[in-house]
C-alpha positions in Angstrom: 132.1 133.7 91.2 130.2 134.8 94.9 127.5 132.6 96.5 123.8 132.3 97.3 123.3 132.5 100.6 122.2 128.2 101.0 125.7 127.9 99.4 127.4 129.8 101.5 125.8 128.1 104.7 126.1 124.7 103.5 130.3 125.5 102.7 130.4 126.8 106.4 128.8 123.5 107.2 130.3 120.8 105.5 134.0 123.0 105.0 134.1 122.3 101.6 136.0 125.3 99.5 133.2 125.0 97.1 129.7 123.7 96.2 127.6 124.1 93.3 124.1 123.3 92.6 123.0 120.2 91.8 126.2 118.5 93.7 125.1 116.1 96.5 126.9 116.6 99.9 126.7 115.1 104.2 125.9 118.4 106.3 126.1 117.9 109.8 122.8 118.8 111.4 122.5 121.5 114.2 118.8 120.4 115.5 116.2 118.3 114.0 112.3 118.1 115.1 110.0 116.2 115.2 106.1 116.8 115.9 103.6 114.4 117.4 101.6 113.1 113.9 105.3 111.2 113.1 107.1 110.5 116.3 105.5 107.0 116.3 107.0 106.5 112.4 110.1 107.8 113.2 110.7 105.5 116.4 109.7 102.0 114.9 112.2 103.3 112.0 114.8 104.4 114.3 114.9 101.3 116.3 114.2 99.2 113.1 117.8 100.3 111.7 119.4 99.0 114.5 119.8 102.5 116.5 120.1 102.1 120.0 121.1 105.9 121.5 120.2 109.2 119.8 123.5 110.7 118.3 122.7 114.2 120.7 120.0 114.2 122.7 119.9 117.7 123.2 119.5 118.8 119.3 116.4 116.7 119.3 112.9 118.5 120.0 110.1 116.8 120.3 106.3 118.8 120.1 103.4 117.7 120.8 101.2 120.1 118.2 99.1 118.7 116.0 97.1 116.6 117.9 96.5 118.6 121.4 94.1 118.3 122.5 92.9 115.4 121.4 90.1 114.9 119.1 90.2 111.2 118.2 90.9 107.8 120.7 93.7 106.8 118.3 95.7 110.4 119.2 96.8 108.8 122.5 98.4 106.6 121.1 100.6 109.5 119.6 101.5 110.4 123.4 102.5 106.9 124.6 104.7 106.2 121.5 106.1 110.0 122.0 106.4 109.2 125.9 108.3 106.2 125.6 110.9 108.0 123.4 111.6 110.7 125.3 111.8 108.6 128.5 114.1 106.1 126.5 116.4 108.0 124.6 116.7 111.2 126.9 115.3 113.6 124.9 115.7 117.2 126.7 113.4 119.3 124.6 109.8 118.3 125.0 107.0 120.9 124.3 103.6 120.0 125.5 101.0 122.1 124.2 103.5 125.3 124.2 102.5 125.9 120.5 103.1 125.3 116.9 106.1 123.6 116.4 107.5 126.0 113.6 106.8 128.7 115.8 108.7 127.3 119.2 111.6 126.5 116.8 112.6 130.0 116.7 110.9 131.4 119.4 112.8 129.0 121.8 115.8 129.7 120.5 116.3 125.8 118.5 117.0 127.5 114.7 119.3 130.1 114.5 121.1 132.2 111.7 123.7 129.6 109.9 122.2 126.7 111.4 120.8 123.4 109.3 117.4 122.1 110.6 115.2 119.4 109.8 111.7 118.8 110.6 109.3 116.1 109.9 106.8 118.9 108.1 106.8 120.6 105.1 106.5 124.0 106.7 110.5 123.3 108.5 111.2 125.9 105.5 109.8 129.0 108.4 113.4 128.8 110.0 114.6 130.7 107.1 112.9 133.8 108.6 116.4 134.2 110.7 118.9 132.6 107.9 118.8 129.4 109.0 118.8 126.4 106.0 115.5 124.4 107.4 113.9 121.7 105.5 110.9 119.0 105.8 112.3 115.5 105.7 110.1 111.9 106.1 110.4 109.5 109.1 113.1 107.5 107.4 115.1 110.7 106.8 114.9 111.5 110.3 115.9 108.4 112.0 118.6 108.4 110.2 119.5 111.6 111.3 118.6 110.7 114.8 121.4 107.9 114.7 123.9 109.5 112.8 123.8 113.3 113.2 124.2 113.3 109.4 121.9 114.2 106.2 123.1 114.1 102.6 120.9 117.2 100.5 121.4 118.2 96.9 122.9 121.4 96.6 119.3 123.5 95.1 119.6 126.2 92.4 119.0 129.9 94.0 115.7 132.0 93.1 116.3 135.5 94.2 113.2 137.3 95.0 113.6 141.3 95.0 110.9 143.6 96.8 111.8 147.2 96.7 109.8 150.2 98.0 107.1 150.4 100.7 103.8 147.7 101.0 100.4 149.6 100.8 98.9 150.2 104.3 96.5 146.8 103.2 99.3 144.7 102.2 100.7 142.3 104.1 103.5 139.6 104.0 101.1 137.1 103.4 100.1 139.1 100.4 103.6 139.1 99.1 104.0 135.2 99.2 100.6 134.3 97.9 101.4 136.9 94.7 104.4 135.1 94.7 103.3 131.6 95.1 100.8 132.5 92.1 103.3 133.9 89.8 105.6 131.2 90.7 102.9 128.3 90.1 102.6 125.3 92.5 105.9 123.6 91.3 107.8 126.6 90.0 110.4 126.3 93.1 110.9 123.2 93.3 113.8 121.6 95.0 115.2 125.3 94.9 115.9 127.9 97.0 113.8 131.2 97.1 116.2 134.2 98.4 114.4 137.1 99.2 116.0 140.7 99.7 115.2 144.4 98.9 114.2 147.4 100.6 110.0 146.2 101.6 111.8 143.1 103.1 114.6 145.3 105.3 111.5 147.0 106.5 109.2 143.4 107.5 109.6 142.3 111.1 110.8 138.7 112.0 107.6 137.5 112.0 106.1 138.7 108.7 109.3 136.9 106.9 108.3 133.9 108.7 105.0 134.3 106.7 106.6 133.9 103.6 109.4 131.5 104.2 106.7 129.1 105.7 104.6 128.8 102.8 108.3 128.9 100.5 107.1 124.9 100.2 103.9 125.7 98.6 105.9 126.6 95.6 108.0 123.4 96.1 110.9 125.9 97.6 113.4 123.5 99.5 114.2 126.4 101.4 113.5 129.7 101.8 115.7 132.3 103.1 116.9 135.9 104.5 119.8 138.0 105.0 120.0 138.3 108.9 120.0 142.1 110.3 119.8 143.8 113.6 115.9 142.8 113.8 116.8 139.0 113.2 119.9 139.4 115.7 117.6 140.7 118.4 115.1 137.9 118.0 117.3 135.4 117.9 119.9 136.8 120.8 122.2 136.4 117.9 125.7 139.4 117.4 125.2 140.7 113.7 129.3 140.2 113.6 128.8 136.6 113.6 126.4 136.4 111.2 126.9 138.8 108.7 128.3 136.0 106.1 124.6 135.3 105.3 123.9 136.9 102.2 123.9 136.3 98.7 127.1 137.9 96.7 125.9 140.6 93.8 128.0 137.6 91.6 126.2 134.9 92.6 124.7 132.8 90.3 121.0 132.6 90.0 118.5 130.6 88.1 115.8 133.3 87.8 114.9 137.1 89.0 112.0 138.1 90.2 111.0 141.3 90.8 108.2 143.8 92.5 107.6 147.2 92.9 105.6 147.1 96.7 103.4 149.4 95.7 102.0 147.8 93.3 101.0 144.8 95.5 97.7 144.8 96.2 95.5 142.6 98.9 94.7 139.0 97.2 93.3 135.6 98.1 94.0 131.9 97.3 90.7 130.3 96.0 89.6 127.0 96.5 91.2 124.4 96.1 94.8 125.1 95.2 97.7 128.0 97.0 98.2 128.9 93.4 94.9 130.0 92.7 95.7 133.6 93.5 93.2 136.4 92.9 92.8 140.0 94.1 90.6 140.2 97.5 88.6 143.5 95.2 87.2 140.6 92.9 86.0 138.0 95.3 84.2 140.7 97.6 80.9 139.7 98.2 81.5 136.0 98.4 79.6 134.7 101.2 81.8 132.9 104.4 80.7 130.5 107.1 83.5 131.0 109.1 86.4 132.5 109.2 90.1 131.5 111.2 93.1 133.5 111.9 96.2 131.1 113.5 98.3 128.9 112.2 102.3 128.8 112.2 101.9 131.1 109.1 99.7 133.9 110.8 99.0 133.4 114.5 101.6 135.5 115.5 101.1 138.6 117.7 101.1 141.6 114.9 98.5 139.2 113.4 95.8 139.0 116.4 97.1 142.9 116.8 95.7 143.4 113.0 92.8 141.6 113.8 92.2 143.2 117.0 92.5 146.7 115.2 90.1 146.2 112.6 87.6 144.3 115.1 87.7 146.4 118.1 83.8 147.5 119.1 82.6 145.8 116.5 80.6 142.4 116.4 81.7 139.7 113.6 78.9 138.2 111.3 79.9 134.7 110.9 82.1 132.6 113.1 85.4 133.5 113.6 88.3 131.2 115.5 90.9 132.9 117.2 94.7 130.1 117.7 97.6 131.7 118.8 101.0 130.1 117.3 102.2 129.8 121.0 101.5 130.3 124.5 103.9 133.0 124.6 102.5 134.6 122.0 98.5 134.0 123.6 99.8 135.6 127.2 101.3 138.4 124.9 98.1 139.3 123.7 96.0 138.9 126.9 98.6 141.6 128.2 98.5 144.0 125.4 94.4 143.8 125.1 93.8 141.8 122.1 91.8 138.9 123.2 90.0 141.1 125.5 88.7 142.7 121.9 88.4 139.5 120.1 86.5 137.6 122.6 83.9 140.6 122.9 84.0 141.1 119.2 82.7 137.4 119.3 85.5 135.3 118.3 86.0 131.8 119.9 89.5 131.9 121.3 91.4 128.5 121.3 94.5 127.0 123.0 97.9 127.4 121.4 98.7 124.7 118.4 97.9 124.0 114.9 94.0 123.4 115.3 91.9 124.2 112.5 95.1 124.1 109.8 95.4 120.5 110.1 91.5 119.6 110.2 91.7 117.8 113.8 89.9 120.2 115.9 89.3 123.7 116.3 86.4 124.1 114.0 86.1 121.8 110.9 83.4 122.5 108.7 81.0 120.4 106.4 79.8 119.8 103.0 78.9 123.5 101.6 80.3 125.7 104.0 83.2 128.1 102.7 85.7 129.2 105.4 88.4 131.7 104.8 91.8 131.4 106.9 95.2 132.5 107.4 97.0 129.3 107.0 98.8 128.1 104.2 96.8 125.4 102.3 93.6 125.0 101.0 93.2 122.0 99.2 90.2 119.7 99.0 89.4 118.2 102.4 91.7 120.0 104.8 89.6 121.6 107.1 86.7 119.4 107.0 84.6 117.2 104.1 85.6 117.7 100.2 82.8 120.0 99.7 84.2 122.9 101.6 85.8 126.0 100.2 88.9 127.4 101.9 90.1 130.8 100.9 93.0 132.1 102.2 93.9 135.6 103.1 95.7 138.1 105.5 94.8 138.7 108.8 93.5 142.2 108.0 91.5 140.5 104.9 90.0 138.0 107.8 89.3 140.0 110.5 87.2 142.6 108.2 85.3 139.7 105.8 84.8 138.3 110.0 82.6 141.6 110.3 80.4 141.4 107.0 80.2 137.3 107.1 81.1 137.6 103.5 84.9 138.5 101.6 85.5 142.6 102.5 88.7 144.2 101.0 90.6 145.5 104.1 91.3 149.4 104.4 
């Protein structure tokens, strides 16, 4: 019998002959990171067992994202804590303000195809945008991987996910994973791993497969991941001959099937307050916004503000609309190709790098009544602001066109 492709990596990892699902096994980690909400967690835990050098310095990445810049007295505290670390243990990758920490992963070259990576987020399941096995852990997880280079993980049960044929000029990835997520329910994945192949996903750049394996967890996915190809080997600076293990075998065995004709996809939303609350964009048009926010490490990318730009450019937006980028890369990308010269005249309010608004720090929070619809990837009571906000989320094309009308609009 052949294997899923998280089988396959985690055999090439641990040298096992064979693994099954359910069977509990040590990998040896290739990188872990850890963003700025936890490092003060994960360094009273890491000393608190006794630790007194990292196990390799240089596979630790520390980001300051969340909390830059910063919005509350306590965030400094963050910094010192962070500061210390990096001064004590010798940490060599620090990212200050450089971006969203699931988008530096691979950008920077930290999570590559075959690799196992750890985060201290949910949303670690991005990596698997380039085939890498990359997973959210908690503090205590992670110092333990920070002394020991080590992390036992259940074996999950493969989903494969098959899109064949060619999205609608409207459609988006972040279409595709919210159908999913919908069809699939909030727990449907849970503790397994999603696969996804077929011809609409050989055609998806790197960065519209990060969409989907990012919000993977919002389905409870442990992982979420893709067969790497010539695109995900130029991204990553990766030869496809040393790579081309990564797929699933046609005899692999799979807990469910699931599949979708692209052309039958169609543009849809996530309605307050749960990811799983997935209706088509035609039925909530009309629906009157507040505000509206494009970023995120799901859809700040640089096709995103391009989309945006697109639909936006010499027109003048309606309601408020928040421009992040996912990294300063990707921000100095966009001042080059014209984008945020379009935005910013369309009317948008153009932020630094990070997670911003996502995370309800900064970057726009909103109060009791307001709705807001965003590109992120959760919308649950409370996260951008009081209880008594509705978050919607969408595509960048649905965003930047509702941006226009101040209310939901269908993108052409």
């Amino acid at each position: 019998m052949g294997n899923t492709i998280i089988e396959k990596i985690i055999k090439k990892n641990t040298g096992l002959s064979e693994v099954k699902p359910g069977q509990i096994v040590t990998v040896h980690v290739d990188r872990v990171m850890i963003h700025d909400i936890f490092i003060p967690f994960v360094a009273d835990k890491f000393e608190e067992m006794g630790f007194d050098r990292l196990w390799d310095p240089d596979k630790v990445v520390l980001i300051y994202d969340h909390l830059v810049p910063a919005s509350a007295v306590e965030d400094i505290r963050h910094f010192k804590i962070g500061d210390a670390f990096v001064k004590k243990y010798g940490l060599t990758h620090v990212h200050r303000s450089d971006g969203i920490c699931h988008q530096l992963m691979t950008e920077a070259g930290y999570a590559g195809p075959g690799d196992i990576v750890f985060g201290t987020d949910s949303h670690t399941t991005t990596y698997g945008c380039v085939g890498c096995f990359s997973s959210g852990i908690g503090y205590t997880e992670m110092a333990s991987i920070l002394g020991t280079g080590e992390m036992w993980v259940k074996v999950p049960e493969t989903i494969k996910v098959v899109i064949n044929g060619t999205l609608p000029a409207n459609v988006s990835a972040k279409d595709v994973i919210l159908r999913l997520i919908g069809d699939l329910r909030a727990d449907g994945a849970t503790y397994k791993a999603l696969e996804i192949t077929g011809s609409a996903v050989d055609a998806m750049s790197v960065a519209s497969r990060m969409t989907i394996s990012n919000m993977a967890v919002e389905a409870g996915a442990k992982c979420c991941l893709f067969r790497p190809d010539e695109k995900t080997c130029q991204y990553t600076g990766t030869d496809l001959s040393e790579v081309d293990w990564i797929y699933g075998d046609e005899d692999a065995q799979y807990c469910q099937l699931i599949e979708y004709q692209a052309e039958d996809l169609v543009p849809v939303c996530a309605c307050p307050s749960q990811v799983d609350n997935i209706h088509p964009v035609s039925d909530l048009v009309g629906t009157k916004l507040d505000q509206v926010f494009i970023g995120s490490c799901t859809n700040g990318r640089l096709e995103d503000l391009a989309e945006a730009a697109r639909i936006l450019d010499g027109r003048q937006t309606a309601c408020k609309l928040i421009i992040t980028p996912a990294s300063r890369k990707i921000y100095l990308e966009a001042i080059e190709a014209g984008y945020m010269e379009i935005l910013a005249r369309a009317g948008a309010i153009i932020t630094q790098p990070g997670c911003g608004l996502c995370c309800g720090r900064a970057g726009g929070i909103l109060t009791d009544g307001e709705t807001v619809l965003a590109t992120n990837n959760r919308n649950f009571l409370g996260r951008m602001g009081t209880s008594k906000v509705g978050i919607y989320l969408g595509s960048p094309a649905t965003a930047a066109i509702s941006a226009i009308y101040g209310e939901i609009r269908e993108p052409l």
